[in-house]
C-alpha positions as CSV (number, residue, x, y, z in Angstrom):
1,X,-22.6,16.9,21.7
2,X,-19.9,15.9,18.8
3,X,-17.7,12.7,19.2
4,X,-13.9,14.3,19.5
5,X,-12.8,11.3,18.6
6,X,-13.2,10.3,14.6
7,X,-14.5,7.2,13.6
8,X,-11.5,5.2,11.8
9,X,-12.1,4.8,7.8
10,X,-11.3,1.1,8.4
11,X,-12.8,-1.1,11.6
12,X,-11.9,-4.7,11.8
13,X,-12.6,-6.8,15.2
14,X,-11.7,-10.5,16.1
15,X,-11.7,-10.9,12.0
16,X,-11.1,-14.7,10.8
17,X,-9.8,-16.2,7.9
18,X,-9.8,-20.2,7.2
19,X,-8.5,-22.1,4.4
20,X,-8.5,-25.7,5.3
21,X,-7.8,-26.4,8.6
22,X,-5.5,-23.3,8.8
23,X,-6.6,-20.5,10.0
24,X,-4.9,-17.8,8.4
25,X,-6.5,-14.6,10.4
26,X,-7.7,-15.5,13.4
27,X,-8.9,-12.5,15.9
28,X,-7.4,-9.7,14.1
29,X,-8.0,-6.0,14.8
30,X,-7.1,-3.3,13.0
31,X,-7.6,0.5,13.0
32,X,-7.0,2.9,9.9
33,X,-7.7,6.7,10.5
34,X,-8.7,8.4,8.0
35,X,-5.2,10.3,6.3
36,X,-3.7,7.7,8.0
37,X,-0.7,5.3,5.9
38,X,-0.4,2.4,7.4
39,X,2.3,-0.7,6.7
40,X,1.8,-4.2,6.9
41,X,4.6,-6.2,7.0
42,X,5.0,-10.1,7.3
43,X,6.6,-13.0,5.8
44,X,5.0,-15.1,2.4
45,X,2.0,-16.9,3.4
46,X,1.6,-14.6,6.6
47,X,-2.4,-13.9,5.2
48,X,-1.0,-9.9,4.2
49,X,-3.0,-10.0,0.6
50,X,-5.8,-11.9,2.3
51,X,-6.3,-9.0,4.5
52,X,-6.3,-6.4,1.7
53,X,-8.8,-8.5,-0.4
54,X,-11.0,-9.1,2.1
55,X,-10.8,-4.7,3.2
56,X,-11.2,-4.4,-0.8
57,X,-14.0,-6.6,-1.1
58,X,-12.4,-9.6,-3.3
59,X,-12.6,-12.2,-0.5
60,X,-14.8,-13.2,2.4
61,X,-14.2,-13.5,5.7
62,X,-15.5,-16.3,8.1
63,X,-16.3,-14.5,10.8
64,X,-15.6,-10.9,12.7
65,X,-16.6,-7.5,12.1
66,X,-15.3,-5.7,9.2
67,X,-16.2,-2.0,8.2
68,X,-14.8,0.0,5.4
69,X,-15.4,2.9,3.4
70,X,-17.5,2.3,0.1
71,X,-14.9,4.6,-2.1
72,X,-12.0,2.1,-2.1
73,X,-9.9,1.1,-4.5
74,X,-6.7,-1.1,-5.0
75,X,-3.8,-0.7,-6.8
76,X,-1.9,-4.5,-7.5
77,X,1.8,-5.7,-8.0
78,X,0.8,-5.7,-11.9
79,X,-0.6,-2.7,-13.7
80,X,-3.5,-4.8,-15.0
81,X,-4.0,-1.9,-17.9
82,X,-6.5,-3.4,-20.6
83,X,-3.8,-3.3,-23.8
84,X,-7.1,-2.5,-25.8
85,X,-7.6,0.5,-24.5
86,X,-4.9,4.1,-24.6
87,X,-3.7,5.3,-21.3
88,X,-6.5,8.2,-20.2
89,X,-9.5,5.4,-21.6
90,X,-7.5,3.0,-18.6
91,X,-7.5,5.5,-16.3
92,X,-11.5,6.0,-16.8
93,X,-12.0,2.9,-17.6
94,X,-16.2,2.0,-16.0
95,X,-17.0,5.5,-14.4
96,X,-19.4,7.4,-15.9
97,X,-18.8,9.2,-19.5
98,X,-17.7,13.1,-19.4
99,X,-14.8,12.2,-16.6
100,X,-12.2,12.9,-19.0
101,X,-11.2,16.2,-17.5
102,X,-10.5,14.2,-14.2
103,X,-8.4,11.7,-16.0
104,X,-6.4,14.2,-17.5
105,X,-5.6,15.9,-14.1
106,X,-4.9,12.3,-12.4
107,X,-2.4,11.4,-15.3
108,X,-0.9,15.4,-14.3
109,X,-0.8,14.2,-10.9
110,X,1.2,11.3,-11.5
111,X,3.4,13.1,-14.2
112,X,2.1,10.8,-17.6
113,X,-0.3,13.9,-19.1
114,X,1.8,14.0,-22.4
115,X,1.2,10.1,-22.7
116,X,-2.7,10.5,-22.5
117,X,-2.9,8.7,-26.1
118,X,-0.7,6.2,-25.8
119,X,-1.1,2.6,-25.7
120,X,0.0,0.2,-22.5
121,X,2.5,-1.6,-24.6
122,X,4.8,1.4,-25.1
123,X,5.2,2.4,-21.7
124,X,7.6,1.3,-19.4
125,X,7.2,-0.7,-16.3
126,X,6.8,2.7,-13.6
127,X,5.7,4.2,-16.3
128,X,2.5,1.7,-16.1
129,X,2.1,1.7,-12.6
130,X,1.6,5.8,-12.7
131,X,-1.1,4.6,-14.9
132,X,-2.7,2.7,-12.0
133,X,-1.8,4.6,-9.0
134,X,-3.9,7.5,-11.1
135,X,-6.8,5.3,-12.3
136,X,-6.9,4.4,-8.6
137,X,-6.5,8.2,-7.5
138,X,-9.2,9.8,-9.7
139,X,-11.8,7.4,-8.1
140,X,-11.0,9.5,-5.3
141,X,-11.0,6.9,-2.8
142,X,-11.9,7.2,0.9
143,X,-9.4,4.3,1.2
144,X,-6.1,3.5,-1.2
145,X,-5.3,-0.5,-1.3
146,X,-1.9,-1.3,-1.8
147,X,-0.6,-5.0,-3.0
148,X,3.5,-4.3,-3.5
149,X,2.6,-1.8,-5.7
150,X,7.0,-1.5,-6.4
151,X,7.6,-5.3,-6.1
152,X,8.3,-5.7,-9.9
153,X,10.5,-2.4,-10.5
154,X,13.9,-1.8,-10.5
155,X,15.7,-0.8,-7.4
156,X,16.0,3.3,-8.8
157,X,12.1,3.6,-10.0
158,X,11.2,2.1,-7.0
159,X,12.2,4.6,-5.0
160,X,11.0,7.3,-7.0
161,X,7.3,5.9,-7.3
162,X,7.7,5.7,-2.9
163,X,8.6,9.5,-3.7
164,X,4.8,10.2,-5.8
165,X,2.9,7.9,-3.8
166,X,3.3,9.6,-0.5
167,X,3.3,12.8,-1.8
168,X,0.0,11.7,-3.4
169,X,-1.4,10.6,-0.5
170,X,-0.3,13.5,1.9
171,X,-2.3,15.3,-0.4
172,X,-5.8,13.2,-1.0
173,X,-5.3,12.3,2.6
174,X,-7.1,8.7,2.1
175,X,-6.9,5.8,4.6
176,X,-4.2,3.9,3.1
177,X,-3.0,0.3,3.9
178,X,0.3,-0.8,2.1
179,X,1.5,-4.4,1.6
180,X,4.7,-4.8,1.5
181,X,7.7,-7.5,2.0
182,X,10.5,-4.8,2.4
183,X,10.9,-3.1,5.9
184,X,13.1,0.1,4.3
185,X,10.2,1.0,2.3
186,X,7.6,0.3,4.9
187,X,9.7,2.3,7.5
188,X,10.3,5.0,4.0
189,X,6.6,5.7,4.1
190,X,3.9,4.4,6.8
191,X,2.9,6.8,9.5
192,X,2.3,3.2,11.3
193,X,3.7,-0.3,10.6
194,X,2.3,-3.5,11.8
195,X,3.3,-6.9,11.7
196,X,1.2,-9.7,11.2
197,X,2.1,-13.3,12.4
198,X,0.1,-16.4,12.9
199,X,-3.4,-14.7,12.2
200,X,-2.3,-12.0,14.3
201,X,-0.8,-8.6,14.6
202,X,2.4,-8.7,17.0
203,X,3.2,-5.2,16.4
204,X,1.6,-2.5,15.5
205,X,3.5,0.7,16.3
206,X,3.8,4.6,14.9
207,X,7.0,5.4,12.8
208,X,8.1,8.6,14.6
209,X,11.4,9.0,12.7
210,X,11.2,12.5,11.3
211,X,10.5,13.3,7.0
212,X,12.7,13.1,5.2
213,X,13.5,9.3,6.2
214,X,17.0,8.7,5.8
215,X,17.9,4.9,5.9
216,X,21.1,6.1,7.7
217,X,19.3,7.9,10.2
218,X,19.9,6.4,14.0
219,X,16.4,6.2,14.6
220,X,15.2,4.9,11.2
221,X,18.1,1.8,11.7
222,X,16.8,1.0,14.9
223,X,13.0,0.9,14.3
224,X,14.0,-1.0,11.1
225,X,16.0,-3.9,13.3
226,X,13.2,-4.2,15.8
227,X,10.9,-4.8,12.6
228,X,13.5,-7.2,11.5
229,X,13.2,-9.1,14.9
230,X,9.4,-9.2,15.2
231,X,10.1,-10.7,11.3
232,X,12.2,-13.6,12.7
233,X,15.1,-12.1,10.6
234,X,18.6,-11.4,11.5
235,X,19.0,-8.1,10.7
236,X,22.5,-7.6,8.5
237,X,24.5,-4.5,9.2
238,X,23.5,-1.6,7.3
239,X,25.9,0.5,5.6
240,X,24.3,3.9,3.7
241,X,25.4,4.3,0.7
242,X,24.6,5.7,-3.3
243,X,22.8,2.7,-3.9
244,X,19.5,2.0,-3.2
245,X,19.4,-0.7,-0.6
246,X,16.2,-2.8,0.2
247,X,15.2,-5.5,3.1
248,X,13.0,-7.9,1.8
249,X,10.9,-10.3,4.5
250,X,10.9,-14.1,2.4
251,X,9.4,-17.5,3.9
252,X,9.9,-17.9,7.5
């Protein structure tokens, strides 16, 4: 007889993380379905990255259960493009030869085809992170990694790379886990958004507020000033307007 319920692309139970004599997870659980985009939200030093390095396999943990898909890849703050190498090499870069065809079509994807020749150093800052996001993309992950991906953009390209990443991912339909300090962009594009404080999740809860997400939407400013609360963080009045607006989570 099938299972009608699908095993999650990502598993984690009573996960623990210790630096010192601070433990930094302690008894997490998580869920990820697979298709599913999910937020994590908390303030600097909360253990956010710690979590993603240790789903990506670039940290340890010191004790739970933690199961993940094998095709995962992460996609950083910086670009990390090797300078030595042009823009479709980068997007290749370690999979086997004869997978340039595949580049080409994930530098399509993200809109940087005409730029397959071109060296790091000439492109611009979203410009380089399109670079990524593909090189991430045409691994064809089972599970996306994000570690503020936007953090170092300006306000306008920001929101356009939001655009292409969840487009992108509505379409490969990986398990994605974003990192993120800013609750507009976490409410902007997670199908879930959790909050992580002291080791822990405190909430974890779907975003139901219907695509397109308008920041001025009633529901999308309510959901955004319960986040807010869970934060710790007095939530300022929010007034819509041309400008792209952001609420970023700092020390607390």
């Amino acid at each position: 007889m099938t299972d009608p319920t699908p095993r999650p692309a990502v598993r984690v139970r009573a996960l623990r993380r210790v630096f010192g004599d601070r433990a930094v997870l302690d008894s997490l659980r998580l869920d990820i379905a697979r298709g599913e985009f999910v937020a994590l939200l908390g303030a600097s030093g909360s253990g956010k990255t710690t979590l993603l390095r240790i789903l990506g396999a670039l940290d340890g943990a010191d004790g739970g259960e933690v199961l993940v898909p094998e095709a995962r890849t992460v996609v950083f703050q910086e670009p990390r493009l090797v300078p030595s190498k042009k823009v479709l090499a980068n997007v290749t870069v370690a999979l086997p030869r004869g997978r340039s065809a595949h580049g080409l079509r994930a530098l399509a994807e993200v809109g940087l085809e005409r730029h397959a020749d071109a060296w790091p150093a000439t492109l611009s800052g979203g410009e380089a992170q399109r670079v990524a996001l593909a090189r991430a993309l045409v691994r064809e992950p089972e599970l996306l990694l994000l570690d503020e991906p936007f953090a170092a953009l300006d306000a306008l390209t920001r929101l356009k790379m939001q655009d292409l990443v969840g487009e992108l991912c509505r379409k490969h339909r990986p398990a994605v886990l974003l990192v993120t300090h800013d609750v507009d962009e976490a409410v902007r594009l997670a199908d879930r958004v959790a909050v992580l404080r002291d080791g822990r999740l405190i909430t974890d809860e779907p975003v139901t507020v219907d695509r397109p997400r308008d920041p001025g939407d009633p529901a999308f400013g309510a959901l955004r000033r319960r986040l807010l609360d869970d934060l710790g963080v007095e939530a300022a009045p929010h007034h819509p307007s041309n400008a792209p607006e952001r609420t970023e989570v700092g020390v607390i």
